[in-house]
N, C-alpha and C positions, 0 to 999 in steps of 0.2 A: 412402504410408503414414506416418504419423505415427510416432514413435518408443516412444508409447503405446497404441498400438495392435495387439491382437494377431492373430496370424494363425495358423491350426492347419491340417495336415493330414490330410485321412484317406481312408485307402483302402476302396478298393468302395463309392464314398459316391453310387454313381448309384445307389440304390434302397433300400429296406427298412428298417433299422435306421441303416443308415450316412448313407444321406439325412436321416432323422428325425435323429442328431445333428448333421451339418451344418444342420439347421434351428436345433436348439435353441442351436447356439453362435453362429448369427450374429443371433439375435433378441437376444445379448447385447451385440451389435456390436462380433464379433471376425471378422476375415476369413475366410474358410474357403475352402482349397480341394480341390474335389472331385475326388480321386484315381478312376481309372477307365481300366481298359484296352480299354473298346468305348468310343472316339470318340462316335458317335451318341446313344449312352445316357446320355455324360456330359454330352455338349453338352445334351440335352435335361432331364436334371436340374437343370444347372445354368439352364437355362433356365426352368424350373418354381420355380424359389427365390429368381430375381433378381424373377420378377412377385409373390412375397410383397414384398419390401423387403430380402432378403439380399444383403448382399456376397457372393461367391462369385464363384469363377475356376474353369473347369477344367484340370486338368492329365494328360496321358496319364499311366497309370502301370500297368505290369502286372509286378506285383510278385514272379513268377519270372521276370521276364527282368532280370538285371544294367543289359543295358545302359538298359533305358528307367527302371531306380529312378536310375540316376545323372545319364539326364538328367531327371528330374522337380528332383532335388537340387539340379544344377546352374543349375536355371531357376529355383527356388526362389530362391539364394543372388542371383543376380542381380538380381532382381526385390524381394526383399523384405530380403533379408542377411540373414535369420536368420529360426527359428521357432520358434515359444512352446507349442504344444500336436500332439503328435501321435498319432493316434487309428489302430492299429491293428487292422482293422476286417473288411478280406476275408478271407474263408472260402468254403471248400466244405466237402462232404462227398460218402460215396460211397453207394452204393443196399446194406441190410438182406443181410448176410450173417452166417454164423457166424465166429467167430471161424478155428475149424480148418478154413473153407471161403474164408476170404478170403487171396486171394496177396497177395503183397510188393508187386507192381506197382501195387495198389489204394491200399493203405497208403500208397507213394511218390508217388501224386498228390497225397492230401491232403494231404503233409506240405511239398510244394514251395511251397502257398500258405500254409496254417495253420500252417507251423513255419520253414521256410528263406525264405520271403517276409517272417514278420514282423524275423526277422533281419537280412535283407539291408536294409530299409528303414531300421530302427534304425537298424545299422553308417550307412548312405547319412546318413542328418539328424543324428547326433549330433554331428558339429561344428555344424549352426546349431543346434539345440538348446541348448548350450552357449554362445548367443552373446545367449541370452535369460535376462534378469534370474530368470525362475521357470517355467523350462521344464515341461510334464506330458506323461508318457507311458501311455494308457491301451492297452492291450491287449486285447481283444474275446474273452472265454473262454468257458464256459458250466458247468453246475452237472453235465452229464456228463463233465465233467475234474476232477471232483472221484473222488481215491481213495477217499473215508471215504464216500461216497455209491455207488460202483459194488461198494465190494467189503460193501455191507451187504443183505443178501437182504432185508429188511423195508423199506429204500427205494424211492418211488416211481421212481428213476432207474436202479437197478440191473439191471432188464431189458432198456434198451438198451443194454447192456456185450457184451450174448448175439447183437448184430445190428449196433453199428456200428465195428470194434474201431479205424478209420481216423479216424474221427471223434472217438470218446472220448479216444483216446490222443494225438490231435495237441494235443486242450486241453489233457489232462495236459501234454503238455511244452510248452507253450504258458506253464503258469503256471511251473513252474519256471526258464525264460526270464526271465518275471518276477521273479523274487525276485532271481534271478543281476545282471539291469541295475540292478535297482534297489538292492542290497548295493553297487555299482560307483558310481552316482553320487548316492546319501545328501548323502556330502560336499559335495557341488556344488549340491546344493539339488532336483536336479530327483527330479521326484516320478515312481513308478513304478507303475500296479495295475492288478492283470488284474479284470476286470469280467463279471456274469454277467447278463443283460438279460431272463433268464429265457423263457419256451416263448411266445415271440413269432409271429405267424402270418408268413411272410417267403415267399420262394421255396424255399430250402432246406427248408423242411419243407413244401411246397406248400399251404402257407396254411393248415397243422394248428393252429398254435398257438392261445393262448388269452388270448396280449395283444396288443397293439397293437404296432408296429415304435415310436411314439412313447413308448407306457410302457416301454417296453425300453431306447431312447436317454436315458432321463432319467437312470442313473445314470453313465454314464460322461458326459453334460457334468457332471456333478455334480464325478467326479472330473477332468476336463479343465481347470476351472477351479475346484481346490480350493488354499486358502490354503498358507502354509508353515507351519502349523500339521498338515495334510492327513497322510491316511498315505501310508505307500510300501510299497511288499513286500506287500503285502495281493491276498486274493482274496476280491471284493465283492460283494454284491448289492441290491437297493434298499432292503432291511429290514437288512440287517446281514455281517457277515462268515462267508465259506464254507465249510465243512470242506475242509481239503488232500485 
């Protein structure tokens, strides 16, 4: 690697949305590597992106287990010394319940990946983050973590507030994350924002959606490789900024 040369990471990036932005970041010819806790899946992602013309590497990474985010870090550091763009990207969710019908247990799965995974990662790359001239950290939110949109009954999103309370609320704190990293290293330059990809057709909604995983990915490369001009603290979408 050249020492102009940048390189991002991102998780869940063997399919959907997260694949679609490892495409768009290395069409920019930044290296990318595709985080992914199914071997198979990732191998073979990555293997669908190098027959375009992508650089891309695969890397295990399954992002509630400690120990494989720290050796993904570790292998990182060795191999590259440092990382310039990190795209926090896996998610789950759980299956259409009420709120007063859903247990804790349900709740504490999504939030192992969608909230203590994107943490653990963070924590894991912020030293080589820090070791790049204009580090970015995009975070993968969605427009049902928005409070001003769940708690408004005349919003189109406020009805899944009544069916996914695991889902909605991991985004909520999800962005909040956000602001908290991104108050933290302003001074340092490295840029921070939760990003909203909008009702994309993916797995997770079994192909309900109404965009593309590709028009979804377009804002976070957007913000992945936004200038030092760029914001931080923000929650984004492709036309403009989200209600909290």
């Amino acid at each position: 690697m050249t020492t102009s040369q940048k390189t991002a990471l991102i998780t869940g990036a063997n399919k959907g949305i997260g694949k679609e932005t490892a495409r768009g970041l290395a069409a920019l010819g930044i290296t990318v590597l595709i985080g992914a806790r199914n071997a198979e899946r990732g191998e073979a992602a990555t293997e669908e992106l190098r027959a375009g013309g992508a650089d891309v590497r695969f890397v295990p990474l399954d992002v509630t287990d400690e120990t494989s985010v720290q050796a993904a870090a570790q292998h990182i550091d060795a191999t590259f010394g440092r990382l310039d763009i990190l795209v926090n990207n896996a998610a789950i969710s759980a299956g259409p319940q009420k709120p007063g019908e859903t247990p804790a247990a349900a709740v504490r799965q999504v939030y192992e990946t969608n909230v203590f995974g994107v943490i653990a990662v963070t924590h894991a790359m912020l030293p080589l983050l820090r070791r790049s001239a204009a580090a970015r950290i995009v975070n993968m939110s969605s427009e049902l973590g928005s409070l001003t949109h769940l708690a408004d009954p005349g919003s189109p999103w406020s009805g899944y507030s009544s069916i996914l309370l695991p889902y909605c609320t991991s985004k909520s704190a999800l962005n909040a994350i956000t602001v908290l990293y991104a108050n933290e290293l302003r001074a340092e330059g490295i840029l921070v924002n939760a990003v909203s990809p909008g009702y994309c057709a993916t797995d997770l909604n079994r192909h309900t959606g109404i965009r593309t995983a590709e028009e979804g990915a377009a804002v976070a490369v957007d913000l992945a490789t936004a200038g030092e001009d760029g914001p931080t603290g923000a929650f984004l979408a492709e036309d403009g900024p989200i209600p909290w």
